[in-house]
N, C-alpha and C positions, 0 to 999 in steps of 0.2 A: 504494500500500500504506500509506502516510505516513498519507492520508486518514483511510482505513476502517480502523485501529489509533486513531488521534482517534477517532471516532466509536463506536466501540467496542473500547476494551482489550482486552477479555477473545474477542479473534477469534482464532481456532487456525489456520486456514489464509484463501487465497483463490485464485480461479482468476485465470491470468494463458493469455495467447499472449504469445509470446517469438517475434518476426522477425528472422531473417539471424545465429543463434546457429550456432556451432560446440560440441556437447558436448566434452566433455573426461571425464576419469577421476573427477573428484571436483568438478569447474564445470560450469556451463552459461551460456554469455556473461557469463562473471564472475562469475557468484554461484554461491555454493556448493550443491550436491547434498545431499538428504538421503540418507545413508548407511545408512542401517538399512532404505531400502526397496532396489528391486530391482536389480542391478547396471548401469548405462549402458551393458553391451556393444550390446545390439541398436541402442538409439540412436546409437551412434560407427559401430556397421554403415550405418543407414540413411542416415549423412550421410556416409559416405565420405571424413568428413576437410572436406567441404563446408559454407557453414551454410545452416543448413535452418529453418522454423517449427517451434515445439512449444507443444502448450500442455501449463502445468504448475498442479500445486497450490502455491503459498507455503506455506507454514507457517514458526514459527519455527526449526524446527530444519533449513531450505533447502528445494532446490525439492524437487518431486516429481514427475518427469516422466509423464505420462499417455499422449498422442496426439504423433505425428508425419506427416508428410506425404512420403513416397519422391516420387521424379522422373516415376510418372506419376500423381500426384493422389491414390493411395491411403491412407487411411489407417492407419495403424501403431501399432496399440495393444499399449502398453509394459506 
């Protein structure tokens, strides 16, 4: 992210995947959730407490969780 903010400041978001994160209420393997999108509940469901892949948007105001993957390969669109 270091990077691509060098390379251009003025970037609003960028997509990431995030491996072996446990969501939380207001984190997602440490860095903070953007709040003002949708609530983390289905993601804290789909990981059961487990960590799981996700991918999400950065942006400055934190992540923005997108897509997950449940236990048989599905995807879980947040």
């Amino acid at each position: 992210m270091a990077r691509a903010l060098a390379d251009d400041p003025w970037t609003e978001s960028w997509p990431l995947v995030l491996a072996g994160v446990v969501p939380e209420r207001t984190r997602l393997g440490g860095l903070p959730l953007r709040l003002k999108s949708r609530d983390p509940w289905r993601l804290i469901a789909v990981s059961g407490g487990r960590p799981l892949t996700v991918a999400v948007e950065w942006t400055p105001q934190g992540l923005r969780p997108l897509t997950t993957w449940d236990d048989d390969g599905t995807a879980v669109i947040l």
